[in-house]
C-alpha positions as CSV (number, residue, x, y, z in Angstrom):
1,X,12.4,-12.4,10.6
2,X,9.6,-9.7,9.2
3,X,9.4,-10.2,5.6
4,X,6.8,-8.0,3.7
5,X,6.7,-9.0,0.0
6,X,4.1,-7.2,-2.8
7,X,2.7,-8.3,-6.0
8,X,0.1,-7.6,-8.1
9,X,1.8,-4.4,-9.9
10,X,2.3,-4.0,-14.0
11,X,1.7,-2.0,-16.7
12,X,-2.2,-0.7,-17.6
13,X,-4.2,2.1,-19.4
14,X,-5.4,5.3,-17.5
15,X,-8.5,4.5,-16.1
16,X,-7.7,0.8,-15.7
17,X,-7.6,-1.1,-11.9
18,X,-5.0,-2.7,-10.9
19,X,-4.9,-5.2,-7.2
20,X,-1.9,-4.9,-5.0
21,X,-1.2,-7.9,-2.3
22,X,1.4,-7.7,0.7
23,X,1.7,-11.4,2.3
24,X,3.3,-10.7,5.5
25,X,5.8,-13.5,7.9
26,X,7.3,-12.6,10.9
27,X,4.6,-10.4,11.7
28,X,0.5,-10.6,12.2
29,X,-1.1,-8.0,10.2
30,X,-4.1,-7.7,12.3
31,X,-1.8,-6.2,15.5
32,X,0.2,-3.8,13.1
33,X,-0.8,-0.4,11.5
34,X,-0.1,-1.9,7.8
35,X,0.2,1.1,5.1
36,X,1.0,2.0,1.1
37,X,3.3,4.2,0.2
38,X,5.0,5.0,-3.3
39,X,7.9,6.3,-4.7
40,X,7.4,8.0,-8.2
41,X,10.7,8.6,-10.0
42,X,12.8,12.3,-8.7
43,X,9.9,12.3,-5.8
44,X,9.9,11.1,-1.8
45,X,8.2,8.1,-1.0
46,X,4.7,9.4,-0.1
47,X,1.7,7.8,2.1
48,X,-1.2,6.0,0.3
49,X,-3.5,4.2,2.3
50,X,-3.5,2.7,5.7
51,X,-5.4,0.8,7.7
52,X,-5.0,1.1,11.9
53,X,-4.4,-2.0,14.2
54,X,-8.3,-1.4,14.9
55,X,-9.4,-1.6,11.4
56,X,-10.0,1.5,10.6
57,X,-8.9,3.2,6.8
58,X,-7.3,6.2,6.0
59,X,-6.1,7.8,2.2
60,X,-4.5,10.3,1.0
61,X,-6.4,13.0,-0.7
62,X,-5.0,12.1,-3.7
63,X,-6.6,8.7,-4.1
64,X,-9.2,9.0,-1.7
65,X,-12.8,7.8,-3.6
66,X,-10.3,5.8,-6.3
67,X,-8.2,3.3,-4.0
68,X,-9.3,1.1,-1.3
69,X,-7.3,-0.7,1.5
70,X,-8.0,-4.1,3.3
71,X,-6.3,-6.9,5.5
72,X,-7.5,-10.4,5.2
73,X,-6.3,-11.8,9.3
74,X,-6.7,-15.2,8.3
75,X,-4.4,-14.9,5.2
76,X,-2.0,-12.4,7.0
77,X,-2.4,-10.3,3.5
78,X,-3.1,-6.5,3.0
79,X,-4.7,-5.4,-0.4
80,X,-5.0,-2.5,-2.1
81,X,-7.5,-1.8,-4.7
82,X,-7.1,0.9,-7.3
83,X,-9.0,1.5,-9.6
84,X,-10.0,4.8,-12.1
85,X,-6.0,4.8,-12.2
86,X,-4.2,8.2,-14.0
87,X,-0.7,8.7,-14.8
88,X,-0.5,10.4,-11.8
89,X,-0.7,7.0,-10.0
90,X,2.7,6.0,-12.1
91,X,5.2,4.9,-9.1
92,X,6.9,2.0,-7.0
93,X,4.3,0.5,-4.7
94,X,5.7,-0.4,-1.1
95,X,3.8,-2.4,1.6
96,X,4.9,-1.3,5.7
97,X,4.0,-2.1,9.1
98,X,4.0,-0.3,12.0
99,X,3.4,-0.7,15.7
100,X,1.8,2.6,16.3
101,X,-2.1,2.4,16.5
102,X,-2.3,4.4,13.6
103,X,0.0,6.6,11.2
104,X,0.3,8.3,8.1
105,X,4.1,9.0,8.5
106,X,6.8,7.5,6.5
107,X,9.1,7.7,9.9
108,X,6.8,5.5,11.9
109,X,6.7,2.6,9.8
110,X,9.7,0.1,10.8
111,X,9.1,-3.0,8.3
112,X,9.3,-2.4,4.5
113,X,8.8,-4.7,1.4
114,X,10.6,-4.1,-1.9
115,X,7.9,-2.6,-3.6
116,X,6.1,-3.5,-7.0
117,X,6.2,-1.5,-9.8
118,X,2.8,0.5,-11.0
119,X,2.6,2.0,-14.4
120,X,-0.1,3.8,-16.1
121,X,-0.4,4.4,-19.5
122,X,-2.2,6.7,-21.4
C-alpha cells in the first residue's frame, strides 16, 4: 500500500522559509516523477515543483528562484525548500507520485498524501 505522508508545514512571517518532507512506503521515490502541488482556500490545486524519475527539476513560475525541490533515494524522502515565502504562498501543501517520466499535470499524478498546511503571515 502507497502511502505519501508530509510534514514540515506551519505558521511563519513573509519572508520566512519554511522545509517540507514527504517520506514515501509502498513506493521508491527515485523510479517515480514525485511533485508539490497546493491548494489555497476557493482555488484548484495547482503544480509547485517537481522533480523527473531522471532527476531533473522543474517550478512553476511562481516560485521559481524562491523554492527548491530534492529526493534523498536512500531515505525514500522528497523535500521542498522555500524560502523568501509571501502571502501568496498561503495554501495546503500536497506531496504526489507519478509514473510518467516527467509531468507538471495534476491528472498524471496517481498517489497523493494529505497535505500539510502552509501559512504566511505578514
Amino acid at each position: 500500500q502507497v502511502q505519501l505522508v508530509e510534514s514540515g508545514g506551519g505558521l511563519v512571517q513573509v519572508g520566512g522559509s519554511l522545509s517540507l518532507s514527504c517520506a514515501a512506503s509502498g513506493l521508491t521515490v527515485s523510479t517515480h516523477t514525485m511533485g508539490w502541488f497546493r491548494q489555497a482556500p476557493g482555488k484548484e490545486r495547482e503544480f509547485v515543483a517537481t522533480v523527473t524519475r531522471i532527476g531533473m527539476p522543474y517550478y512553476s513560475d511562481s516560485v521559481k528562484g524562491r523554492f527548491t525541490v530534492s529526493r534523498d533515494n536512500a531515505q525514500n524522502t522528497l523535500y521542498l525548500q522555500m524560502n523568501s515565502l509571501n502571502s501568496d504562498d498561503t495554501a495546503l501543501y500536497y506531496c504526489a507520485a507519478s509514473p510518467m517520466i516527467g509531468s507538471t499535470m495534476r491528472r498524471d499524478y496517481q498517489h497523493w498524501g494529505q497535505g500539510t498546511q502552509v501559512t504566511v503571515s505578514s
